[in-house]
N, C-alpha and C positions, 0 to 999 in steps of 0.2 A: 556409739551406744553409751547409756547409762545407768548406774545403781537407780532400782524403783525406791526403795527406799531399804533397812534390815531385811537381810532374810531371814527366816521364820522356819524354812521348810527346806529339804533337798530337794535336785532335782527330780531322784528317785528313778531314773529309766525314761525321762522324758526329754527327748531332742528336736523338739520340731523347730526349736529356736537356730539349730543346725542345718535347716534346711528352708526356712522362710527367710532370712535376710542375705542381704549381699554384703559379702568381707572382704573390702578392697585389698586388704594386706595378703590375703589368699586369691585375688584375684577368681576368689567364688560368687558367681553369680546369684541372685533371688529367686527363690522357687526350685533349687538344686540343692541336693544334698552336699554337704561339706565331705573331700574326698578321707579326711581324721576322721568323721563321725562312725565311732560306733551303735547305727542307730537301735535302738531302747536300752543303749549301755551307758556310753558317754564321748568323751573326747581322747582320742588317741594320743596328742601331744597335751593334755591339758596342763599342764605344767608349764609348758613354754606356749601355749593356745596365745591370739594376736590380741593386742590390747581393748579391740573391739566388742573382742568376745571376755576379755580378764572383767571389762567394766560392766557389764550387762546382769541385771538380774531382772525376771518377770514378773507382771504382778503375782502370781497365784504364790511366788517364792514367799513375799513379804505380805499381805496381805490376809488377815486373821478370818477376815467376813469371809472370804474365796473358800469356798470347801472344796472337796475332790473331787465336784462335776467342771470345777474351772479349772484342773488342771490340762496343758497344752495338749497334752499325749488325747484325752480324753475328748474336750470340748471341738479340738481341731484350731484352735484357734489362739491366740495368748497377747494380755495386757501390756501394754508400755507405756510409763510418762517420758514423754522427749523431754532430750536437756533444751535449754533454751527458748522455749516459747508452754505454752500453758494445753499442751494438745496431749487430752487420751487417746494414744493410736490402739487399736484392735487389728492385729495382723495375723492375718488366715490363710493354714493351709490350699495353698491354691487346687489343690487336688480335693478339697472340699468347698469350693467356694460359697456356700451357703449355709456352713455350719454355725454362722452368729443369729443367722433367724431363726435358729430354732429354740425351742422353751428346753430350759429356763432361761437360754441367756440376752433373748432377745428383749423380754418386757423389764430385766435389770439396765441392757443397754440405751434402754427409753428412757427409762426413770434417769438413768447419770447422765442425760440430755438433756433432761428438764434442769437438772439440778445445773448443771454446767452452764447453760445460758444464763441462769440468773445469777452464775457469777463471775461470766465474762469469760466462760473456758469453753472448749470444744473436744466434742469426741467422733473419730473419725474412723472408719473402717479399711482399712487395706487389704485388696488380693493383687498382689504383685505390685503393680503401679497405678490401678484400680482403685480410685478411692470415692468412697461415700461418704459425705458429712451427715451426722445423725441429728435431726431437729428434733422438737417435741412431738409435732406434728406430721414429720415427713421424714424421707433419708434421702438426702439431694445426693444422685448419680453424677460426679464432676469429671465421670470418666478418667481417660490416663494422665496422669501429671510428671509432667517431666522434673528431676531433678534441681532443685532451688523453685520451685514454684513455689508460690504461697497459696494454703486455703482460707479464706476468709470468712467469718463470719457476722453477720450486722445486724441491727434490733431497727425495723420500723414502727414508729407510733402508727397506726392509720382508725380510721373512725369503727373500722372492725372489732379494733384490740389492738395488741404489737401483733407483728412480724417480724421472724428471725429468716434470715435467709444464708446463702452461701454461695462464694463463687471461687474461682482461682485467680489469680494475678502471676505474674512474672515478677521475679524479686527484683528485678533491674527497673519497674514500673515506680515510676516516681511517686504512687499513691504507697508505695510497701513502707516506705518511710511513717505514714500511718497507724501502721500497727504493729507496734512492737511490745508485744505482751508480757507479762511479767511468768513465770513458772506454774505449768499445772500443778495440782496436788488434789490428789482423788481424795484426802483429808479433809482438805476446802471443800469439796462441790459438796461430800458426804455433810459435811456443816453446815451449805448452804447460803457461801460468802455471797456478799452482795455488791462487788463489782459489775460495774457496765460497759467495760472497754469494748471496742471491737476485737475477738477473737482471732488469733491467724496460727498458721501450722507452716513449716516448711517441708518440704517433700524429702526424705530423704533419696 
């Protein structure tokens, strides 16, 4: 995991971050509560907490635009830019697995779709290992992705318009070499950079 950017805000009683990822160093599974989490308190070792969890902050932390319906505890759901590639993951309580379609946050998640493909970035949905690439036009089901897969993203010209589409690859797929993306930044897309790379994400 990694810094989204400043935090701005505490946690405040909100732990879903405690219970949606998986923390190798605790050998805590995705989708389980961490057995430290005091959940709507905090972290029982947080002082010695794993480095996974020392580097991690959410968007709704840093982020000024995010008001208190984006908060985790609340929406069910919480923002991450990944290090290393240029991908806004949305990772949801899997015990709500539907709480990104609902208003408000579904037609913001469209709009940072639009904005993200015209600049070469992608924003992606997670429930467990459940993932959906969010299009302008559509939210492509790529189903379960295994560990080091890549999602990809591509822009076709066709006589219609473009098409943006989405699929997975295997990082070991000689096309992965292809796409190797420079860093999301929800700053960018909100700006409206105009990059045309092909998009890619790797699975955590």
């Amino acid at each position: 995991m990694a810094a989204f950017l400043e935090a701005i805000r505490s946690c405040d009683g909100c732990t879903l971050c405690c219970k949606v990822f998986r923390i190798e160093t605790l050998q805590k599974a995705a989708g389980s509560w961490c057995p430290h989490c005091k959940v709507g308190n905090g972290c029982a070792i947080y002082e010695d907490r794993p480095p996974e969890c020392r580097g991690f902050q959410c968007g709704y932390l840093c982020e000024p635009e995010l008001d208190e319906r984006w908060k985790p505890s609340v929406a069910k759901f919480f923002l991450w830019t990944e290090p290393g590639n240029q991908r806004l993951a949305i990772h949801v309580d899997p015990q709500r697995p539907d709480a990104w379609r609902r208003e408000p946050y579904y037609s913001s998640i469209k709009q940072w779709a639009v904005e993200a493909v015209a600049s070469g970035s992608q924003v992606a949905v997670f429930v467990g290992m459940h993932i959906w690439v969010i299009l302008p036009d559509r939210d492509v089901d790529l189903g379960i992705c295994s560990p080091g897969e890549l999602t990809v993203t591509t822009k076709t010209a066709t006589p219609g318009g473009v098409r943006y589409d989405a699929f997975k690859i295997s990082s070991d797929d000689p096309r992965a070499s292809n796409f190797a993306p420079p860093t999301f930044s929800m700053t960018a897309v909100v700006a409206g950079a105009t990059r045309e790379e092909p998009t890619t994400g790797r699975t955590r």
